[in-house]
C-alpha positions in Angstrom: -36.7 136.6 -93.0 -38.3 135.6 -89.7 -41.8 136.4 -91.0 -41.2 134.2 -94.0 -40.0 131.5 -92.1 -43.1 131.6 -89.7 -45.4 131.7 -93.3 -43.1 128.6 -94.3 -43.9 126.7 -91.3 -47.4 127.6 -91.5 -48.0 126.4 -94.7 -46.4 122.7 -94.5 -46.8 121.9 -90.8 -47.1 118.1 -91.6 -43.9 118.3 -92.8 -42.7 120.0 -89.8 -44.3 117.0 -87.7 -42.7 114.2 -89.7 -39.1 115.3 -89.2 -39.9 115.8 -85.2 -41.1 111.9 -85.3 -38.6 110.7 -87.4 -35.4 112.6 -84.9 -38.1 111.1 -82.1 -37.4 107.2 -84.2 -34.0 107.9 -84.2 -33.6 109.2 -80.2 -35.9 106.1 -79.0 -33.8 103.5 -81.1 -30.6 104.7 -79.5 -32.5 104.3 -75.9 -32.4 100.7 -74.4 -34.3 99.8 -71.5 -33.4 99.0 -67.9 -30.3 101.1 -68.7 -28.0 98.0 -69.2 -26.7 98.7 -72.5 -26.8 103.0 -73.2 -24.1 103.6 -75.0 -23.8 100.5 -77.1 -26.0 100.4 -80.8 -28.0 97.1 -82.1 -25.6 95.9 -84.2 -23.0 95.5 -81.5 -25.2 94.0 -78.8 -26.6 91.5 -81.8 -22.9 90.7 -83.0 -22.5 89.8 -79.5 -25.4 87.7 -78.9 -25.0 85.9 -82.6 -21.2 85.0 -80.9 -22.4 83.6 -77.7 -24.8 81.4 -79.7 -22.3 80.1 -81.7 -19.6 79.4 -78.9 -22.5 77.3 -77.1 -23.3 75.7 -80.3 -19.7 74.6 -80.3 -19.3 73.7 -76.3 -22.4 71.2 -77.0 -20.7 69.5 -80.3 -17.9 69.1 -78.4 -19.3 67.4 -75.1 -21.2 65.2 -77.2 -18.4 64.2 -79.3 -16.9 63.5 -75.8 -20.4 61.8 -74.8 -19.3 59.4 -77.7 -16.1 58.9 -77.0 -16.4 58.1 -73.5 -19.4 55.3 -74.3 -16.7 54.0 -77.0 -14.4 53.3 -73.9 -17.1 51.7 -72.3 -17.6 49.1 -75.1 -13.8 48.9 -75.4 -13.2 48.0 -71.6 -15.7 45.5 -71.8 -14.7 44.0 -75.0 -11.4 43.7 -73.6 -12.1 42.4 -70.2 -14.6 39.5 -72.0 -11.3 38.5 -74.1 -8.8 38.3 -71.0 -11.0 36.1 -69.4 -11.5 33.7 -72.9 -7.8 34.1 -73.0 -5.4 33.7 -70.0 -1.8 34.5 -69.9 0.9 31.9 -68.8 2.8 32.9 -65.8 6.2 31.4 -64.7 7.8 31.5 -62.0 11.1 29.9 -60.9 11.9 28.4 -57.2 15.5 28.0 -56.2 16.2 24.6 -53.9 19.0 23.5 -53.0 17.6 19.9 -52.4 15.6 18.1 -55.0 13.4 15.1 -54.5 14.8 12.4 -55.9 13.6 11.7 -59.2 12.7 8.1 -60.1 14.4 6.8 -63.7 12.7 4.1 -65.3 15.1 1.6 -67.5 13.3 -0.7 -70.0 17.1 -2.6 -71.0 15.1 -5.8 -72.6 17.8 -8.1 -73.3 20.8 -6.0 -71.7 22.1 -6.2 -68.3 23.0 -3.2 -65.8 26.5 -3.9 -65.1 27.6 -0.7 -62.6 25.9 2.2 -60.8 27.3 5.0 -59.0 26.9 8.6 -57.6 29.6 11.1 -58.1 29.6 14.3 -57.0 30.9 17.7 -58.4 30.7 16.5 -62.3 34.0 13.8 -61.2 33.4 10.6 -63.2 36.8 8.7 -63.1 37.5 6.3 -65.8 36.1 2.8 -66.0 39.0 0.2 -64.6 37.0 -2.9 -66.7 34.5 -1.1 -69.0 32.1 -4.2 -69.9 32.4 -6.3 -66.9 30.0 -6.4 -63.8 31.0 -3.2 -61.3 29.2 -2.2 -58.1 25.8 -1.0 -57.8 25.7 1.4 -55.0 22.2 3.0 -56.2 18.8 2.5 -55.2 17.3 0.1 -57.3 13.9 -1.7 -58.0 12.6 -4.2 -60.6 9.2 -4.2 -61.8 6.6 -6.1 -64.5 3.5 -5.0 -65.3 1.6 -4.8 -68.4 1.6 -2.3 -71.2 -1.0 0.3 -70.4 -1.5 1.1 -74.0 -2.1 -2.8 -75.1 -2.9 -4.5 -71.7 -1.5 -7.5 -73.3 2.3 -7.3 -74.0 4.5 -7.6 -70.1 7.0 -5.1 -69.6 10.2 -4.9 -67.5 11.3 -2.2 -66.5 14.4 -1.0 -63.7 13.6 1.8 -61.3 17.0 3.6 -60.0 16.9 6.6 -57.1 18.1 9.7 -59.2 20.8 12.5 -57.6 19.0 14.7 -55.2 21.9 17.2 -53.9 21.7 20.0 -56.5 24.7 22.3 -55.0 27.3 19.4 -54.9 26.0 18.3 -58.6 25.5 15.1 -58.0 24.6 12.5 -60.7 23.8 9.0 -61.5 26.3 6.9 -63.6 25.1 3.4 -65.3 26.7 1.2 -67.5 24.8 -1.0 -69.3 26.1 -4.3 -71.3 23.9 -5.9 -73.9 25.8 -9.3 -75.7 23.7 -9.7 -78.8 21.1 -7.9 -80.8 19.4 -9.1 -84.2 19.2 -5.5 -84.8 21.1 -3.0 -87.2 21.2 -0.4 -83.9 20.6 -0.4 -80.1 19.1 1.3 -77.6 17.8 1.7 -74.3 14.7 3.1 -73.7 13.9 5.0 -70.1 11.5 7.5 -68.5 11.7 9.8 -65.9 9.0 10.6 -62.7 8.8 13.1 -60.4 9.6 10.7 -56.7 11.1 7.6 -56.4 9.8 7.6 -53.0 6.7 8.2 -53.9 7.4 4.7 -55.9 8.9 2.9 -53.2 5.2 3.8 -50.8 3.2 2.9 -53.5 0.7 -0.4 -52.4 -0.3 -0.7 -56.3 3.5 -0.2 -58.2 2.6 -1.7 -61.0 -0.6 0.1 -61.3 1.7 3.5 -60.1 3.9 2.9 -63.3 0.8 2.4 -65.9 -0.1 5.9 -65.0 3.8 7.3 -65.1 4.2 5.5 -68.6 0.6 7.1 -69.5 1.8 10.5 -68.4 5.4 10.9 -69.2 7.1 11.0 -72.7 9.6 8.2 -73.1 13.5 8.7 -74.4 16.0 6.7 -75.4 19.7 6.5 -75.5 22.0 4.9 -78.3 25.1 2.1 -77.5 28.6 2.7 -77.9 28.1 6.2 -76.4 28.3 8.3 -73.2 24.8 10.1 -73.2 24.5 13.0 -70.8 21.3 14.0 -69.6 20.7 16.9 -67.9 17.4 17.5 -66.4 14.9 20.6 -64.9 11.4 19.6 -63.7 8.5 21.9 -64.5 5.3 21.7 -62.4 2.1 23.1 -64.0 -1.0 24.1 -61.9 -4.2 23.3 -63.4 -7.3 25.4 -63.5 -9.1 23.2 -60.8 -5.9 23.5 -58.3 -4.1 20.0 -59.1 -0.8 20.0 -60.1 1.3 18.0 -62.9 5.3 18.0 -62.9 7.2 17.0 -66.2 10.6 17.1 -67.1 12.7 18.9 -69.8 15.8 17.5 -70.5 18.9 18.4 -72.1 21.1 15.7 -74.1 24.7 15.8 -75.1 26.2 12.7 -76.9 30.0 11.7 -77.1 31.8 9.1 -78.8 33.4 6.0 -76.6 36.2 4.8 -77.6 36.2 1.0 -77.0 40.1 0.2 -75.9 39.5 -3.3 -74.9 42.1 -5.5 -76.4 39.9 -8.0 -78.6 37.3 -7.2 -80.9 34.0 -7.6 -79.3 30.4 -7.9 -80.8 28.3 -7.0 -77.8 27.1 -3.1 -77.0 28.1 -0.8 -74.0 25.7 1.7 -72.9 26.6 4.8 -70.9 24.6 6.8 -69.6 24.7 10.3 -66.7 21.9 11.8 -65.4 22.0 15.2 -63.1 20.0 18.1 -62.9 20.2 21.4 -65.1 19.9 24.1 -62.4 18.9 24.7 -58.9 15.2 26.4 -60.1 11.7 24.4 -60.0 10.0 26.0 -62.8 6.9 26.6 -62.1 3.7 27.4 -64.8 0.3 28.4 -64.2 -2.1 30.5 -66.1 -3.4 33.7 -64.9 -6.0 36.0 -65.9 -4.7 39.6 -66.5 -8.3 41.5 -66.3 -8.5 42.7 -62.9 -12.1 43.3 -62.5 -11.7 46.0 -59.7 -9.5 48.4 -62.4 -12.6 47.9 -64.6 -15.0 48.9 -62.0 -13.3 51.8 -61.3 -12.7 52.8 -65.1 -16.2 52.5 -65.7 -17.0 54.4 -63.1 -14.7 57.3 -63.9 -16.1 57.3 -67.6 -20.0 57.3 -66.6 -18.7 60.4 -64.4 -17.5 62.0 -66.8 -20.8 61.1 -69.2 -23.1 62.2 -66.4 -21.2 65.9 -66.2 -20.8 66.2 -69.6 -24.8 65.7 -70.0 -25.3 67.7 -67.2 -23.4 70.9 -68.6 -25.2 70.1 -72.4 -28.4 70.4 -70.4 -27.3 73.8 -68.7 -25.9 75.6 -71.8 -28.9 74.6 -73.5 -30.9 75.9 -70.7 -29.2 79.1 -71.0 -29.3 79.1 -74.7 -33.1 79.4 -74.3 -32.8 81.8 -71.4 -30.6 84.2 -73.7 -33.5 83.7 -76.6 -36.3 84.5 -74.3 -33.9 87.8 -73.0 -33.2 89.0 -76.0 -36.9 88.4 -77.9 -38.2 90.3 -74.7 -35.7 93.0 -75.0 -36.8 93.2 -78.7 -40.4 93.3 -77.5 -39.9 96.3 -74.8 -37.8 98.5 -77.9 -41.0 98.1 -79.8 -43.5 98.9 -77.1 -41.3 101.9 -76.5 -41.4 102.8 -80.1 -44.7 102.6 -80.7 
């Protein structure tokens, strides 16, 4: 057997050298240089690689989806910023005093006549002892022509009273008013109201001081035969350039009088109370909600966050291409080993 086993051998030798090259093939594809890898077959280590590829693929889609998003922000901020400045938001504020200026109220009666004036105090008005004749006029009074600032043709007349000032004790202003005729189907008194009497009363130029309050303020009016109560709050508003403009809000309740005099008359009474609403100066000014320093710092935060999100999309690519360049030259030494 062993001698026809040598004769076997001997006569196919190329055979014999085939099989040795091919168990060499399949020894040197197991054997990995540097010795990193020994035990582990190509497959595996290109499974592996094919997966670290792929998760760096993803990493980089995602940072550049959050490269997007973060310039998005960028555009927003600013966007929003440029409309808070178009667009201001009214701010109001409320001052509690427990002393008001005195108001100035400005009559126009034409043809009727103030009969009485008073102050009371603590909402006390005690009934009128001879409702349509003259009474006392213990207010602060001043009369006044000038010409219509809207024609500069027609004179008006108008009576300036001091209005209650003592907010705590709630005083007010009472006036009666008596008009004898009218050749109209109703009557009424017209009046407006200004922030300071005294400011009035110091004025060199009055009648040129009540042209501009008659330009500036709206204009009421209250109705005969009634008691109208007016209760006011004054609202200052600060302008963009730093000046300042008061107005008044007003609240009016109406009631019935009941005429008891003992003959019939034809003439009209006019009652009227003035006092303030509340203790609290509103005040109103516009205000710009963009803070520019928030913005600043936002931006700053998001081109942060854009600079280290393009500087780790510029490392894993840089290691994308430094696992490429391992594993082509690890594919290079198996084949010089090989061959």
């Amino acid at each position: 057997q062993l001698s026809e086993d040598v004769e076997r051998v001997s006569e196919n030798p190329t055979d014999e050298r085939e099989g040795e090259m091919e168990v060499r093939e399949d020894a040197s594809s197991v054997i990995l240089p540097d010795g990193e890898l020994g035990t582990t077959t190509p497959s595996l280590r290109f499974s592996k690689t094919c997966l670290k590829n792929v998760f760096s693929v993803i990493l980089l889609f995602m940072y550049l989806l959050l490269m997007a998003v973060a310039v998005f922000l960028v555009y927003q901020t600013i966007s929003d910023f440029r409309e808070k400045l178009k667009h201001p938001v009214m701010s109001v504020t409320y001052k509690e005093v427990s002393l008001y200026d005195a108001p100035g109220i400005a009559f126009y009666p034409g043809k009727a006549r103030l009969l009485s004036c008073k102050h009371h105090y603590y909402d006390h008005i005690p009934p009128l002892i001879n409702p349509g004749q003259p009474g006392h006029i213990e207010c602060t009074t001043q009369r006044i022509n000038y010409t219509d600032p809207f024609t500069n043709q027609t004179m008006k007349y108008a009576l300036v009273v001091q209005g209650p000032r003592d907010v705590k004790k709630k005083e007010l202003v009472f006036l009666q008013f008596h008009l004898n005729e009218t050749d109209q189907d109703f009557s009424a008194i017209d009046y407006l109201l200004f922030s300071s009497f005294q400011e009035f009363v110091n004025s060199p130029e009055k009648e040129k001081f009540m042209k501009d309050c008659e330009s500036s303020y709206s204009s009421w009016k209250f109705s005969g035969g009634f008691r109208t109560w007016v209760k006011m709050s004054l609202v200052k508003t600060k302008e963009e350039d730093g000046s300042e403009t008061v107005e008044f809000k007003q609240e009016t309740s109406v009631v019935n009088y009941i005429d008891q005099r003992t003959k019939p008359r034809s003439d009209q009474l006019f009652f009227v109370v003035f006092e303030w609403k509340d203790p609290f100066i509103q005040t109103v000014q516009d205000i710009i909600t963009a803070n520019p320093w928030n913005m600043i710092a936002l931006l700053c935060g998001i081109f942060l966050a854009l600079f280290k999100a393009a500087d780790f999309a510029k490392l894993s690519v840089k290691w994308m291409i430094k696992i490429r360049k391992r594993h082509l030259k690890r594919s290079r030494q198996v084949m010089n080993h090989i061959s």
